[in-house]
C-alpha positions in Angstrom: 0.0 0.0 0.0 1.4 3.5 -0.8 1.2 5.5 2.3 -0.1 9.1 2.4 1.0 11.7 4.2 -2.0 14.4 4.3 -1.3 18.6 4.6 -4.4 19.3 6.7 -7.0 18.3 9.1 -8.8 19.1 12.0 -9.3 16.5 14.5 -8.3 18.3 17.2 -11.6 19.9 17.4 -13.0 16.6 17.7 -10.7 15.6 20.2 -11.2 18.7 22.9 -15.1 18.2 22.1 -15.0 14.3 23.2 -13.8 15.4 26.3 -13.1 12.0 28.9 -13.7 9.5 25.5 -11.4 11.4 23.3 -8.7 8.3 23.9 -11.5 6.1 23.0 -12.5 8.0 19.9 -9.0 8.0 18.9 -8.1 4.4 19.3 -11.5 2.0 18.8 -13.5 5.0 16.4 -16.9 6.2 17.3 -18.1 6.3 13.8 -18.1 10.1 13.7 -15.9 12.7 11.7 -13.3 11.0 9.4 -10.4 10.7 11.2 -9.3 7.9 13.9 -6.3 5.6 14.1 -8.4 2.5 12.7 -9.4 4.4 9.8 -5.9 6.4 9.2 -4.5 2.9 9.6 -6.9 1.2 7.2 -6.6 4.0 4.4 -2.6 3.7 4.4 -2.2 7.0 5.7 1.1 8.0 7.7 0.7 10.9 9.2 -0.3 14.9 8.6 -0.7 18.3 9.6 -2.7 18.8 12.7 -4.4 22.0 12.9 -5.1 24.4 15.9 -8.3 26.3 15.0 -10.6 28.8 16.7 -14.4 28.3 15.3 -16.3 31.3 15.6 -17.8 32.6 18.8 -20.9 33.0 17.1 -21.3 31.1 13.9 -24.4 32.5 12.8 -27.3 30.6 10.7 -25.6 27.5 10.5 -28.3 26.1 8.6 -28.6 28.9 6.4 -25.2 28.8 5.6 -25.4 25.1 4.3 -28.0 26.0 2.5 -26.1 28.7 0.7 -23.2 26.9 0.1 -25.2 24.0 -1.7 -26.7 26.2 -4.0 -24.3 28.8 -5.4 -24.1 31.6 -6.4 -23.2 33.2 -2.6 -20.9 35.6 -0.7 -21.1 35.2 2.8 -19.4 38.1 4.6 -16.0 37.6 6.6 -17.0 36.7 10.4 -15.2 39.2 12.7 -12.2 38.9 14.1 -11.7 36.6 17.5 -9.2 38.2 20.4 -6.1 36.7 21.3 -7.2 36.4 24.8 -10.2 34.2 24.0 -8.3 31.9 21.1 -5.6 30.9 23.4 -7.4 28.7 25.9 -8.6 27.1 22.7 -5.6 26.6 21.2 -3.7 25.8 24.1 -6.7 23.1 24.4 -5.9 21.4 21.1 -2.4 21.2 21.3 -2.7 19.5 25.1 -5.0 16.8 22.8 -2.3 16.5 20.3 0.3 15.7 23.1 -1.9 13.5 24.7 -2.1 11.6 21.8 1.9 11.5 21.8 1.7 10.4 24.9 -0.5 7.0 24.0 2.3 6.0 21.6 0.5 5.8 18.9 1.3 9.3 17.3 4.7 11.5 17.4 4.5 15.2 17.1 7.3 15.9 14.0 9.5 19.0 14.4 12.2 17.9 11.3 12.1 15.4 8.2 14.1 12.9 10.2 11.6 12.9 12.7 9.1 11.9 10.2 10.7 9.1 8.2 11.2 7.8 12.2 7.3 7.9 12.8 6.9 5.9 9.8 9.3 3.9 10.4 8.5 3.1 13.8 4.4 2.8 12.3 3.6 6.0 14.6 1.4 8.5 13.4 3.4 11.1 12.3 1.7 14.4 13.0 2.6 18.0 12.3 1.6 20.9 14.5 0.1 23.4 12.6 -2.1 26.6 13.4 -4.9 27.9 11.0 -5.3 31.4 11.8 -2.9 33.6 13.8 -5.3 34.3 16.7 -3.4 32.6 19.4 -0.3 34.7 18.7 -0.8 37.7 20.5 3.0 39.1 19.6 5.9 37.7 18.2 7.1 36.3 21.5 4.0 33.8 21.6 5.3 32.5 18.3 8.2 31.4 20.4 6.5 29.8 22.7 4.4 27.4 20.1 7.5 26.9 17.8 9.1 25.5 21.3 5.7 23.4 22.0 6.4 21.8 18.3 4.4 24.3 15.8 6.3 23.9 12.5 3.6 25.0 10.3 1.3 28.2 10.4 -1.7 30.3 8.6 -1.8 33.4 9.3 -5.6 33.9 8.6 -8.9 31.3 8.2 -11.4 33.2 6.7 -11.7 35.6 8.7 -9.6 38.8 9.6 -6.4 38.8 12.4 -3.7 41.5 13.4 -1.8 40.1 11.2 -3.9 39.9 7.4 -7.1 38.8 6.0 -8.7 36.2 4.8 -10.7 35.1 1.9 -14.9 35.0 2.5 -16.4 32.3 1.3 -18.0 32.9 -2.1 -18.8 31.1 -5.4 -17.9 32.2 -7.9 -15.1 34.7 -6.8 -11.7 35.8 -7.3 -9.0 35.5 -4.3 -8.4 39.3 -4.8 -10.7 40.2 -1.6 -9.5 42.7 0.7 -6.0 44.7 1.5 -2.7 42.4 1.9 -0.6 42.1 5.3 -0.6 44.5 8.3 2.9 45.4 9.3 2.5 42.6 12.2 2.0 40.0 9.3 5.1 41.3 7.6 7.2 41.0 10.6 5.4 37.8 11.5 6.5 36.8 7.5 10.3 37.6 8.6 9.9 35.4 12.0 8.8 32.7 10.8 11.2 32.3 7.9 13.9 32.8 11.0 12.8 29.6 12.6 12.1 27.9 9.6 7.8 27.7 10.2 6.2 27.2 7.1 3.9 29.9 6.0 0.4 28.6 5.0 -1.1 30.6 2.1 -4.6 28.1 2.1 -7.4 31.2 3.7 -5.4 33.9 2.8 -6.4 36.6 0.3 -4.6 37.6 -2.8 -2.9 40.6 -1.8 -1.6 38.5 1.4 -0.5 36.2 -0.8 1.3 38.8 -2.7 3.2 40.1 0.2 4.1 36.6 1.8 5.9 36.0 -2.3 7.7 39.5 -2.1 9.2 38.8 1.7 9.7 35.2 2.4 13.3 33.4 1.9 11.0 29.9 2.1 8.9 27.6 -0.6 5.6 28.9 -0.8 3.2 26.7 0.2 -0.6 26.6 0.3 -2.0 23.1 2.4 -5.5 22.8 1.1 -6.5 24.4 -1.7 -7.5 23.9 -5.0 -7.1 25.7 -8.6 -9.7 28.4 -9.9 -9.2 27.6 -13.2 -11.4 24.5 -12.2 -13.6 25.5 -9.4 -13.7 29.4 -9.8 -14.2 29.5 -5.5 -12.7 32.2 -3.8 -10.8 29.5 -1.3 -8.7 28.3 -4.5 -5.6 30.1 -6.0 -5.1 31.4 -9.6 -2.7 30.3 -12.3 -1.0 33.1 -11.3 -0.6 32.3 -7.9 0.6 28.6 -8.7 2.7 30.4 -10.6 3.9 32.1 -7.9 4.3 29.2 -5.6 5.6 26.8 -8.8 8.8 29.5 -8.8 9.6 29.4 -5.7 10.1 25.2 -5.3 6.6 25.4 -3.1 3.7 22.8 -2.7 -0.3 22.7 -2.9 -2.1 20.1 -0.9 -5.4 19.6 -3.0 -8.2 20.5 -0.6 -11.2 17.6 -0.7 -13.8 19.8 0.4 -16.6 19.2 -2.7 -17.4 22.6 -2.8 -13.7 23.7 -3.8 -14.0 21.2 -6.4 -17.1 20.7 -8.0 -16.8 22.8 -11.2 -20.6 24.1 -10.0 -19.1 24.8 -6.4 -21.5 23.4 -4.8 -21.0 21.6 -1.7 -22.4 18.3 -1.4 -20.6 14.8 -2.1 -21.0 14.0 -5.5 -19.3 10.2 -7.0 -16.6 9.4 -8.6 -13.2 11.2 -9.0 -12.7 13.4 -12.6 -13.3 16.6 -10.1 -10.5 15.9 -7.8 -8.1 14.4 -11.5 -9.1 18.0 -12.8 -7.8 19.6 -10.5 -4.7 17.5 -10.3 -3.8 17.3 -13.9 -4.1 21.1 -13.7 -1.9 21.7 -10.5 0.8 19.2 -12.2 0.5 20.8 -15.6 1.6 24.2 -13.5 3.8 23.1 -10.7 5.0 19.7 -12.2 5.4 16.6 -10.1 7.6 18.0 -7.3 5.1 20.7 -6.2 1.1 19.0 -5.8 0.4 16.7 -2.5 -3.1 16.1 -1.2 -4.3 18.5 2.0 -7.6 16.7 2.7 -9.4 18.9 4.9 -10.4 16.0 6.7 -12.7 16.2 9.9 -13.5 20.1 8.5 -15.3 19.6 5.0 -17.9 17.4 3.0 -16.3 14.9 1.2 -16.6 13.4 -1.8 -19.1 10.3 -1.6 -16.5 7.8 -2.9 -13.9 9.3 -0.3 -15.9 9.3 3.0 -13.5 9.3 5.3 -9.3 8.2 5.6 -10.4 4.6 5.2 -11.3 5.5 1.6 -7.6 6.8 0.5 -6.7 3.9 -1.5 -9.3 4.4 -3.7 -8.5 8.0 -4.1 -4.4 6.2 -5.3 -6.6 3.5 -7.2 -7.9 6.3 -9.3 -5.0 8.1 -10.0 -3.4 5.6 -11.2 -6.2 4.3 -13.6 -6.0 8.2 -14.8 -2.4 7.2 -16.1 -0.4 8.9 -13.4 3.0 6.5 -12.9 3.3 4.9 -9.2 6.1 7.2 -9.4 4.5 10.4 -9.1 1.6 9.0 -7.1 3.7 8.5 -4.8 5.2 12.0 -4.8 1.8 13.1 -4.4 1.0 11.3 -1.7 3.7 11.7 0.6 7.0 12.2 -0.7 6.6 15.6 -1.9 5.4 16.5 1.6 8.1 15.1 2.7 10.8 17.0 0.5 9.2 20.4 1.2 10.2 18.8 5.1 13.3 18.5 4.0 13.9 21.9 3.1 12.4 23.5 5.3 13.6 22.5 8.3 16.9 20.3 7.3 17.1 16.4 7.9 
């Protein structure tokens, strides 16, 4: 089985919410979310980015929302921003879950490549700590704190605003070009994370942001979950020119399963099959060639595709890429080893 190593998901949400079963959920499954170790175990897959992220105070119409999102055309409006002092117990909540799970001895938090190809080796989870959306970090000193905790990987923005840029609203169809790029705390944060080698997320973030983040990092660009708006014309995917951008540079996009970043319709609801999700990888490949497109599931945080339910399903996702032609070669850049190389190069070993 070719393993796969996955650029973003968020079961850390589930975790905190489980509360005293959260070990249970983890280890036996509960039949909820997409994400536990029978499943990740089952589906091949090796390890992945782990994100910290705050959910809204106040999420609105949640069923209106849906509803909109199913049926496109929409533009929902950016929540408002969420203050440091309320994010952190969150966050601070969701990486204790992470190093719980470190603690069973089932998982390993990752801080270099070496560290990696040891949790595979050893057939440990091999997680990265990463943060979507810079709420937590209430200055630059906090970033020191989470780099020391294990956070290797970071967004400055979901899609929302933050002190430090903003993101894209959710919105089909829609270019990325919504809103003004970094403050001059998400330049300096740019400059600080490049000096401890955190990569800078560019999944959420609007075009200008984007812009800036190209002009002042040293690093690969990189975008975890995302897709290309050539195929799906959402506001969540990035532009020719931005994989462009990111192609130059050596970087990697992780294509983002969520249906409604795929479906050429953008609507969100699980359709069959796979030519959505080859569509977008033939184009990502055709601009960023084989060294620059892994997978960045979005597990545990989007609707998936019927066929690919949950990480049990991944082989079928392989299955189908390779009937599509691809070589077992570059499937298997795609699903790991590419992730793996931007490791690598980002933080040495």
């Amino acid at each position: 089985m070719i393993p796969v190593f996955d650029g973003h998901n968020d079961y850390l949400q589930r975790a905190v919410a489980a509360g005293a079963d959260a070990d249970r959920m983890w280890l036996q499954g509960d039949g909820t979310g997409h994400i536990d170790l029978p499943r990740l175990r089952r589906g091949g897959m090796a390890g992945g980015f782990f994100a910290v992220w705050i959910p809204d105070p106040d999420p609105g119409d949640v069923a209106g929302i849906v509803l909109l999102k199913e049926n496109p055309p929409f533009d929902l409006p950016l929540p408002p921003p969420v203050d440091s002092r309320a994010a952190l117990p969150q966050a601070f909540a969701q990486a204790a879950a992470l190093l719980a799970l470190e603690r069973g001895g089932t998982l390993s938090i990752c801080r270099s490549a070496a560290e990696i190809r040891a949790a595979m080796d050893a057939g440990r989870i091999a997680a990265i700590l990463h943060m979507e959306g810079a709420e937590p970090l209430a200055d630059l000193d906090a970033l020191h704190v989470w780099h020391a905790i294990g956070l290797r990987s970071l967004g400055f923005v979901w899609s929302r605003p933050t002190a430090y840029g903003q993101g894209v609203p959710f919105a089909f169809p829609s270019s990325p070009d919504r809103g003004e790029g970094l403050t001059e705390r998400g330049r300096a944060l740019v400059r600080e994370c490049n000096a401890l080698r955190i990569i800078i997320d560019l999944s959420h973030l609007n075009e200008k942001g984007c812009d800036d983040v190209a002009r002042l990092s040293d690093a690969p660009l990189v975008a975890t979950h995302s897709g290309a708006h050539a195929v799906c014309p959402s506001s969540r995917n990035l532009t020719d020119r931005q994989l462009r951008q990111i192609a130059d540079s050596g970087g990697v996009v992780g294509l983002n399963f969520n249906t409604g970043f795929l479906a050429p319709d953008g609507r969100r609801e699980p359709f069959r099959g796979f030519g959505p999700m080859l569509r977008h990888l033939d184009h990502l490949l055709g601009i960023l060639g084989e060294e620059g497109v892994a997978l960045g599931s979005d597990f545990d945080g989007a609707v998936m595709p019927a066929d690919l339910p949950d990480a049990a399903a991944m082989p079928r996702l392989l299955e189908a890429m390779l009937a599509h032609g691809y070589g077992r070669d570059l499937v298997e850049r795609i699903a790991w080893r590419n992730w793996l190389s931007l490791a690598e190069r980002s933080w040495g070993g």
